[in-house]
C-alpha positions in Angstrom: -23.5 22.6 72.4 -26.0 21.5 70.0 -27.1 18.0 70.3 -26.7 15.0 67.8 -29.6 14.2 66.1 -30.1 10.3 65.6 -33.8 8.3 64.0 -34.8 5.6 65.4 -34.1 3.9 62.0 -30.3 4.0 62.1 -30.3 2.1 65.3 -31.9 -1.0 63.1 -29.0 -3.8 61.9 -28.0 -3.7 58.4 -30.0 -6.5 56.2 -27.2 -9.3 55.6 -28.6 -9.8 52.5 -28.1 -6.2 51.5 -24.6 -7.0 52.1 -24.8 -10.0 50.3 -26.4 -8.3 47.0 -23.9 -5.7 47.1 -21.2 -7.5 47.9 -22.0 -9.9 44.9 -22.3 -7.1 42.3 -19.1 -5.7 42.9 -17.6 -9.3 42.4 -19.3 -9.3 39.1 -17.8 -6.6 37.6 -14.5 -7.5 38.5 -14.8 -10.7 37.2 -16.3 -9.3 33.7 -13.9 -7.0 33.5 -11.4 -9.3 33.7 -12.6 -11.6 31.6 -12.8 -8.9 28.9 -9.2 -8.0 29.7 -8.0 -11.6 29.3 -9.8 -12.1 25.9 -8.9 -8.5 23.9 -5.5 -9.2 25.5 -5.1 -12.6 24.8 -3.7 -13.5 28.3 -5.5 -16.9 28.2 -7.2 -19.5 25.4 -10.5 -18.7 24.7 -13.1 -21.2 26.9 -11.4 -20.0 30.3 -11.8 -16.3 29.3 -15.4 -16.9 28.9 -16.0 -19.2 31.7 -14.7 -16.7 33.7 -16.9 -13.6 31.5 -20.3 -16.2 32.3 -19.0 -16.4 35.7 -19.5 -12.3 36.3 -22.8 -12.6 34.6 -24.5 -15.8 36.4 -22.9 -14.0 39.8 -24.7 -10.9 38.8 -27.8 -12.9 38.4 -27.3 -14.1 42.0 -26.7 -11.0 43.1 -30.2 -9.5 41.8 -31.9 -12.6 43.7 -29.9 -11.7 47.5 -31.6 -8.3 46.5 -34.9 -9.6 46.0 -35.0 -11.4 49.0 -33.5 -8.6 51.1 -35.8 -6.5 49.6 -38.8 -8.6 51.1 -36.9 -9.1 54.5 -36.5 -4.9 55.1 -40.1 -4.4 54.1 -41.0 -7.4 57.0 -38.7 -6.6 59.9 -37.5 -3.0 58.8 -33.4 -3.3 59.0 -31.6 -1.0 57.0 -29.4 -1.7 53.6 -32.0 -0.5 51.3 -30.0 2.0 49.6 -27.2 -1.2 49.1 -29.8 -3.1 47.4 -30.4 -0.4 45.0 -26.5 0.2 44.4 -26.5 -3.5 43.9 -29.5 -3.8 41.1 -27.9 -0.7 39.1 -24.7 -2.0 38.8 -25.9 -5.6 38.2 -28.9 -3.8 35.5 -25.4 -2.4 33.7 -23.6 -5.5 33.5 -26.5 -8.0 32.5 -27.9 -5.2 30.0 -25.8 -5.7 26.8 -25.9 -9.7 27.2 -29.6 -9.3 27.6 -29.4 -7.3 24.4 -27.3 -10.0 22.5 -29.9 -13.0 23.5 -32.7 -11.1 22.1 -30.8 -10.9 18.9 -30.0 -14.3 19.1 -33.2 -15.3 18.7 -34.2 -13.1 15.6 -31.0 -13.2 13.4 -30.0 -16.4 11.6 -26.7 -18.4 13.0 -24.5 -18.1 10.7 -21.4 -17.0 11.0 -19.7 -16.0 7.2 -21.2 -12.9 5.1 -19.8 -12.1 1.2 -20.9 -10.4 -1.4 -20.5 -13.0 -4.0 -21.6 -16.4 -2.5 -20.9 -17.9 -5.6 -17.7 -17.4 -5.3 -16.6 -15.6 -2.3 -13.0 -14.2 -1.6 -11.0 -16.9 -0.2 -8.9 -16.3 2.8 -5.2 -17.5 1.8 -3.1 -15.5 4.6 -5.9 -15.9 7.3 -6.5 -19.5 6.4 -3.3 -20.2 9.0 -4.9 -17.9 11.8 -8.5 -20.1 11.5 -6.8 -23.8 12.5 -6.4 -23.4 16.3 -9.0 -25.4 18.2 -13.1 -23.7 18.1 -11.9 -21.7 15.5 -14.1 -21.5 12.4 -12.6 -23.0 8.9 -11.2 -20.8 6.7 -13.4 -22.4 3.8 -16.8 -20.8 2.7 -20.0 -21.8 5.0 -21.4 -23.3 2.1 -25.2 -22.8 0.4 -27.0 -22.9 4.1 -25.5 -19.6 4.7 -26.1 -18.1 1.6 -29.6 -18.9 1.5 -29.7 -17.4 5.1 -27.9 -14.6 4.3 -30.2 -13.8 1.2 -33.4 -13.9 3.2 -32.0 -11.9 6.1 -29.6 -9.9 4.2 -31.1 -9.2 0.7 -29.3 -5.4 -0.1 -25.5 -7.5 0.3 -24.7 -7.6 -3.1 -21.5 -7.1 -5.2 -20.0 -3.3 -5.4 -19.7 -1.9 -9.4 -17.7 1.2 -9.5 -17.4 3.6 -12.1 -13.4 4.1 -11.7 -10.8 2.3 -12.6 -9.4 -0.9 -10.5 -6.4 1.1 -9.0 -8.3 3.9 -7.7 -11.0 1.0 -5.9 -8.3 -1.0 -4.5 -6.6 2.6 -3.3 -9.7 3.7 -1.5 -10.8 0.1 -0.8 -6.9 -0.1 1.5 -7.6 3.3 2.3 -10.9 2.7 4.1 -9.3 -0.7 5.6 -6.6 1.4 7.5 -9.3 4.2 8.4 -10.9 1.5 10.7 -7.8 0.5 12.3 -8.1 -3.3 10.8 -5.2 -5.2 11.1 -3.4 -6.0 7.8 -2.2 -9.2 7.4 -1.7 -9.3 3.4 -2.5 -7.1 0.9 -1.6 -7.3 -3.3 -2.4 -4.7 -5.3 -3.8 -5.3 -8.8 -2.0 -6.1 -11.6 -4.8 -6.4 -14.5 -5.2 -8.4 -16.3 -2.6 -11.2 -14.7 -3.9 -10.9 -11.0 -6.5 -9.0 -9.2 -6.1 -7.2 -6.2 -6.4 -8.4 -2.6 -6.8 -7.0 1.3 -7.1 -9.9 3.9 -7.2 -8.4 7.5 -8.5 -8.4 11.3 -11.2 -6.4 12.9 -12.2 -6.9 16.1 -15.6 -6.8 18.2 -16.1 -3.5 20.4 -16.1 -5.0 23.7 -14.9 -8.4 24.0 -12.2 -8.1 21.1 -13.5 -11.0 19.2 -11.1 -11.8 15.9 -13.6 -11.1 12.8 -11.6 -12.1 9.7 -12.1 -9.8 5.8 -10.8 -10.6 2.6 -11.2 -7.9 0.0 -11.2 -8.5 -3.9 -10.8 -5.9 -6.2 -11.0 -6.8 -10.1 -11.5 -4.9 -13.7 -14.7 -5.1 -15.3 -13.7 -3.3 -18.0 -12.5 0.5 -17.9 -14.7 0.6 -14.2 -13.9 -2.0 -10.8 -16.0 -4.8 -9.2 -15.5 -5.5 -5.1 -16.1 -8.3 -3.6 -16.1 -8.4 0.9 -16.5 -11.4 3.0 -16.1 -11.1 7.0 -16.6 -14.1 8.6 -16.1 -14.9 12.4 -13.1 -16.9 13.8 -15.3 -18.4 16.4 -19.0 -19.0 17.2 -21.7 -20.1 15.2 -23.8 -17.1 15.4 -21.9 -13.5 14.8 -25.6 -11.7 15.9 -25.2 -9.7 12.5 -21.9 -8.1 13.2 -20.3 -9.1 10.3 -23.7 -8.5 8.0 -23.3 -5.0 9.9 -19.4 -4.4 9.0 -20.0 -5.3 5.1 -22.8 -2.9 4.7 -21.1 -0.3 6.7 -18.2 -0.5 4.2 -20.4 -1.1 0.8 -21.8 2.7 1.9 -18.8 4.3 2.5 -16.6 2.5 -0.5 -19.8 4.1 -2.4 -19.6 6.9 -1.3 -15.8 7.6 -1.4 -15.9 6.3 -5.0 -18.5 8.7 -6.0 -16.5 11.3 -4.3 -13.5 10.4 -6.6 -15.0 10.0 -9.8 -16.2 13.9 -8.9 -12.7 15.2 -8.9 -11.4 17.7 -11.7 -8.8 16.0 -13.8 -6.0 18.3 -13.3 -4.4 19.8 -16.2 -1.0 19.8 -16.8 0.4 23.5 -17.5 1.4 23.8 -21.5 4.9 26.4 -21.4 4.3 28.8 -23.9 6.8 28.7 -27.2 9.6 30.0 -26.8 10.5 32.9 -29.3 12.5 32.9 -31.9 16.1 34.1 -30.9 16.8 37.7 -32.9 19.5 37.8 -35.3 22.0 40.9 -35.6 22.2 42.3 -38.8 25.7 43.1 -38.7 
């Protein structure tokens, strides 16, 4: 019979503190993901959602320190639990990563909240106005010359989009690229030049945490060619951390690009018949 094999190091006691890291982590991420669940799902208002989404992180945090110190305590007495620490600080390192991330931005990007093409006069929000009342919610009313001044030192190439086709076609592929990325429609008018331009107003919503990001679209003639206007502005926060300077760029490029694309298109022609000829008389 061959005989068991067992190191002197697996008779040591596990590091409690090990436990305590690991233990921790695993906590986090259920809370995280729960919170995330709660808030794309809307199973709760907003500030217990994120209490609960801070919670995971600051017990991640925690988590990272019972490491630490188990860490020192295995090095001093030798117990085991080293590979639990580790589990514990790559789990943690995944959950505290992308928050990490979004301080950093924090810092370097202006907080504001409301990005348009034509601060001047920016699209208005008539449909959404009644989705931006509820209580930390944003007002559906521009941001006002702070923001624009902000937004022109940080955002300079956000500027107005002139197209070389006519205003149905702009709004058509201006709707078009609104359904492409799944935004949620709450009104939408075509044109009607030259009594009333045409308007998009819908929802996007952040990648992870499903935050509600509001857009209104105007689409006007400027002579035979199009002008559009974008504004996406955050329903809450103060600070979107450029992702509605991000989502207006994104769609000046492709609404470009698609318009150039359509302008390139043959005119088809519609097919002439050819005469009919003359019916033959009999000559009796």
């Amino acid at each position: 019979m061959a005989r068991r094999f067992s190191a002197p190091y697996q008779t040591e006691p596990v590091s409690s503190l090990a436990n305590w890291a690991r233990n921790l982590a695993v906590f986090a991420v259920v809370a995280v993901v729960v919170s995330i669940l709660i808030l794309r799902f809307g199973f709760l208002e907003m500030k217990p959602a994120l209490a609960t989404f801070f919670g995971g992180l600051a017990i991640a945090a925690l988590s990272i320190l019972f490491g630490l110190a188990g860490f020192a305590a295995i090095w001093q007495n030798g117990s085991r639990g080293m590979a639990r620490i580790l589990l514990a600080f790559l789990i943690d390192g995944a959950i505290l990563a992308y928050p990490a991330y979004l301080g950093l931005q924090y810092g370097k990007l202006p907080a504001i909240h409301d990005i348009t093409t034509d601060p001047i006069d920016p699209p208005r929000f008539d449909a959404l106005a009644r989705l931006r009342t509820g209580d930390g919610t944003n007002p559906a009313v521009y941001a006002g010359l702070y923001s624009a001044e902000q937004q022109r030192q940080f955002y300079p190439d956000i500027e107005p989009i002139e197209l070389e086709i006519s205003v149905d076609r702009a709004y058509a592929i201006a709707l078009q690229l609104v359904n492409k990325r799944k935004w949620l429609v709450i009104d939408e008018r075509a044109p009607q030049p030259p009594r009333r331009v045409g308007r998009i107003e819908a929802v996007a919503r952040s990648p992870i945490m499903g935050f509600r990001e509001d857009i209104s679209i105007r689409v006007v003639p400027d002579g035979e060619d199009s002008r559009v206007d974008i504004r996406s502005a955050s329903r809450y926060f103060e600070s979107d951390l450029g992702s509605n300077a991000a989502r207006v760029k994104k769609f000046i490029d492709d609404l470009n690009t698609a318009a150039d694309a359509d302008a390139l298109k043959p005119v088809k022609k519609t097919p002439v018949a050819p005469p009919k000829a003359p019916a033959k008389t009999v000559k009796k």
